[in-house]
C-alpha positions as CSV (number, residue, x, y, z in Angstrom):
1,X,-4.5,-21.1,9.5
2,X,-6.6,-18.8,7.2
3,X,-7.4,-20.4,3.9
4,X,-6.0,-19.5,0.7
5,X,-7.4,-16.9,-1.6
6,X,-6.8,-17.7,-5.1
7,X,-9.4,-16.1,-6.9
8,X,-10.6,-12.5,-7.2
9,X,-14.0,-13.1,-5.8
10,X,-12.2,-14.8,-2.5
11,X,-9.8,-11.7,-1.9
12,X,-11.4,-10.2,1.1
13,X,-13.0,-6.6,1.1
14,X,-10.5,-3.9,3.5
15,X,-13.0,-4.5,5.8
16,X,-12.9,-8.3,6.1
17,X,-8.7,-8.1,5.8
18,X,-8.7,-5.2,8.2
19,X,-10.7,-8.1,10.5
20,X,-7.9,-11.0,9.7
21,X,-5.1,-8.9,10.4
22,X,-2.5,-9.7,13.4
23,X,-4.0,-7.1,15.8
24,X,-0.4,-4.6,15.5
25,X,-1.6,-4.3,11.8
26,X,-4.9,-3.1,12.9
27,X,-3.5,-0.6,15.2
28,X,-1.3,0.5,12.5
29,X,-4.1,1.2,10.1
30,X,-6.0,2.5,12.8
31,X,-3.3,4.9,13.6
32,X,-3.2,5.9,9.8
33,X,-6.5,7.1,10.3
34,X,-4.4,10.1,12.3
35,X,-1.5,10.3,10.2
36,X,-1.1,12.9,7.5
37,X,0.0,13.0,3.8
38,X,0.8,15.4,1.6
39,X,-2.3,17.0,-0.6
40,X,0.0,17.3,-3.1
41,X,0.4,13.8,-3.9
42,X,-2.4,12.4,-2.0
43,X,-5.8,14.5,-3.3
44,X,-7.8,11.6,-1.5
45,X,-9.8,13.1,1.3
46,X,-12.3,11.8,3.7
47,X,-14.8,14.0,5.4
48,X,-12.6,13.8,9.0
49,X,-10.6,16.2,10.7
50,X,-7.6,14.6,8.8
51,X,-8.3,15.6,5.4
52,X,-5.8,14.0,3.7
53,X,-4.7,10.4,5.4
54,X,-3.0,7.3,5.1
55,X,-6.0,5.2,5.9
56,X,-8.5,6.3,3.2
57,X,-5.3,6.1,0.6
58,X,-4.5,2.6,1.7
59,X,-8.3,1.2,1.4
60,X,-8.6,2.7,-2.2
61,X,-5.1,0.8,-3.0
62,X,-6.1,-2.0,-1.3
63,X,-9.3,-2.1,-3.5
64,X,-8.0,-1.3,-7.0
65,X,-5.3,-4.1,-6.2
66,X,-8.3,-6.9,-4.8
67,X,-10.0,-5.8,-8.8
68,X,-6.9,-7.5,-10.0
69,X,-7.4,-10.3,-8.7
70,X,-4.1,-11.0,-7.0
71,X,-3.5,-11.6,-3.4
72,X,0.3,-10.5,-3.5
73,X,-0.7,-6.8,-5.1
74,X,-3.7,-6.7,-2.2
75,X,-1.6,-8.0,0.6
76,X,1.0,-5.2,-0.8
77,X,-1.1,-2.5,-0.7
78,X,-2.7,-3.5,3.0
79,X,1.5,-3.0,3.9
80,X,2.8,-0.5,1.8
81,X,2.2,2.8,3.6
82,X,2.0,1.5,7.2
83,X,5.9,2.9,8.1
84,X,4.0,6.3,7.2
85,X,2.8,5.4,10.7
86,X,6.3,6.2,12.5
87,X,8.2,7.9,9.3
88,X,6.0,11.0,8.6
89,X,7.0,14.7,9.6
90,X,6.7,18.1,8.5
91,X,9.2,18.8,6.0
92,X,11.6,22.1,6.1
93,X,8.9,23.0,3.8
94,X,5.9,22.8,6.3
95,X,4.4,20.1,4.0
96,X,3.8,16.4,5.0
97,X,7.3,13.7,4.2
98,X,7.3,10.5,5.0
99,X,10.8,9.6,3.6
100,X,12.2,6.0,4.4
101,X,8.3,4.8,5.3
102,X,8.5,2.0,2.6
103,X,11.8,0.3,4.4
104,X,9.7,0.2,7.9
105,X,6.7,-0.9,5.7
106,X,8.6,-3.6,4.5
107,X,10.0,-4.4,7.8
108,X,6.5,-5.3,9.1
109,X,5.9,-7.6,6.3
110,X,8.5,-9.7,7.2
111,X,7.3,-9.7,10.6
112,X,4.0,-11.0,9.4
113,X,5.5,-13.7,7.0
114,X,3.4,-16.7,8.3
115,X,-0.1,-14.9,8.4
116,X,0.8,-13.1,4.8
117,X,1.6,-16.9,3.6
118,X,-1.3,-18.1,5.5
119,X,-3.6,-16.1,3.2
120,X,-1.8,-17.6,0.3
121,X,0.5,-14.8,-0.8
122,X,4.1,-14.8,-1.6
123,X,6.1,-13.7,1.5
124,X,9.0,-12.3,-1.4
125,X,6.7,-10.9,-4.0
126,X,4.6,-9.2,-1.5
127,X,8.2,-7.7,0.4
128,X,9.5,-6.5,-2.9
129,X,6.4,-4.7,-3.8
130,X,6.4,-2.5,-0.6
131,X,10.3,-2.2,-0.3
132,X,10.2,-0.9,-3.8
133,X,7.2,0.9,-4.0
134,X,8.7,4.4,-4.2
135,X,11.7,3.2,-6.8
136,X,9.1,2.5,-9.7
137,X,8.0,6.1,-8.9
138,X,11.3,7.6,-9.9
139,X,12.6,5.5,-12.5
140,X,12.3,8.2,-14.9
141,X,14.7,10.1,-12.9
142,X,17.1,7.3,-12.3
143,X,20.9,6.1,-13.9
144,X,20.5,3.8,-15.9
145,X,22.0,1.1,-14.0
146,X,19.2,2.3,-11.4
147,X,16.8,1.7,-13.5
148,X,18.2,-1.7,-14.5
149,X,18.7,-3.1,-11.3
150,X,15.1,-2.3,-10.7
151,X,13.4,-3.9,-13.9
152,X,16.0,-6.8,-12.9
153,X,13.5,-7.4,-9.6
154,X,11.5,-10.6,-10.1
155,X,8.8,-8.7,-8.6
156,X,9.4,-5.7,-11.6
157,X,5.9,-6.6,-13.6
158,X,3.7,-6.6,-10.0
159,X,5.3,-3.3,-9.2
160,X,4.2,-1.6,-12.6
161,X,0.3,-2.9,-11.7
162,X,0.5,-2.1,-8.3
163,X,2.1,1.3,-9.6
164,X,-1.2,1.6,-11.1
165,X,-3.5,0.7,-8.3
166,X,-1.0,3.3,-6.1
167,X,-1.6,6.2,-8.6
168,X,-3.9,9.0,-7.5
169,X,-4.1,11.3,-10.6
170,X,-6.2,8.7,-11.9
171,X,-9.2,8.8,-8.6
172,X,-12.5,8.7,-9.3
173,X,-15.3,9.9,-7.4
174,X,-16.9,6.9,-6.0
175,X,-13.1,6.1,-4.4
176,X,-13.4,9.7,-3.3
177,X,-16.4,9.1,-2.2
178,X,-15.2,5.9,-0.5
179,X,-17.2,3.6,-2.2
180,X,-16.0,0.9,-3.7
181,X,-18.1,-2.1,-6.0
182,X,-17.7,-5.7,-5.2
């Protein structure tokens, strides 16, 4: 068993996680390295021949959420574009879709439920957060019962913050950069 991280300082870098991952996670993120996102939404671009990726997207939400200190909002974000893996296509539009990902995202996490609780997250907070990822994005757009069965999630405060961590109009240039303080 991995031991528990309860404090900010203990939540592992991407690097260390990326290390204590069930190896199909790291070929997952490894193949997000390869798989492409949409500029439009995803400015984020490492100097590869991938500009814009899944990989460099999920280590700068997998950092913003370690800052806060919670292990469900950084075991979330290590998750919540991995389905990108298998979902993405070019759209009728010629631009990059990866419509559905967060369902096989959240999939995975429950495939990895012992080695999620072995780092002391919450299997069902951390499940919530991926499956509904995308929702918290569109609530403005929703019915109002939409929107109500959403804030009615038990998970509906984590999903504002990791909403935060998952927004990319707000990138600096050190996470463009890839750098990222301890």
């Amino acid at each position: 068993m991995l031991k528990f991280f309860k404090m900010k300082k203990d939540i592992p870098t991407f690097e260390k996680m990326y290390q204590l991952a069930p190896k199909e996670i790291q070929i997952l993120l490894d193949k997000c390295r390869t798989t492409p996102q949409s500029p439009k939404w995803h400015p984020e671009a490492p100097n590869d021949n991938v500009p814009h990726n899944v990989l460099k997207h999920t280590k700068i939400v997998y950092e913003r959420a370690r800052k806060s200190g919670d292990i469900n909002l950084a075991v979330a974000a290590l998750f919540h574009d991995l389905g990108k893996v298998d979902a993405t296509k070019k759209n009728k539009h010629g631009s990059w879709s990866s419509y559905g990902h967060e369902f096989i995202s959240a999939r995975l996490v429950d495939a990895h439920k012992k080695w999620i609780g072995s780092l002391g997250a919450k299997f069902m907070r951390v499940h919530e957060i991926v499956e509904n990822h995308m929702k918290i994005k569109l609530m403005s757009d929703m019915r109002p019962s939409k929107q109500e069965a959403v804030k009615a999630l038990k998970s509906y405060h984590d999903l504002l913050i990791f909403s935060e961590c998952d927004n990319m109009k707000t990138l600096t240039e050190d996470e463009m950069n890839g750098i990222f303080a301890e």
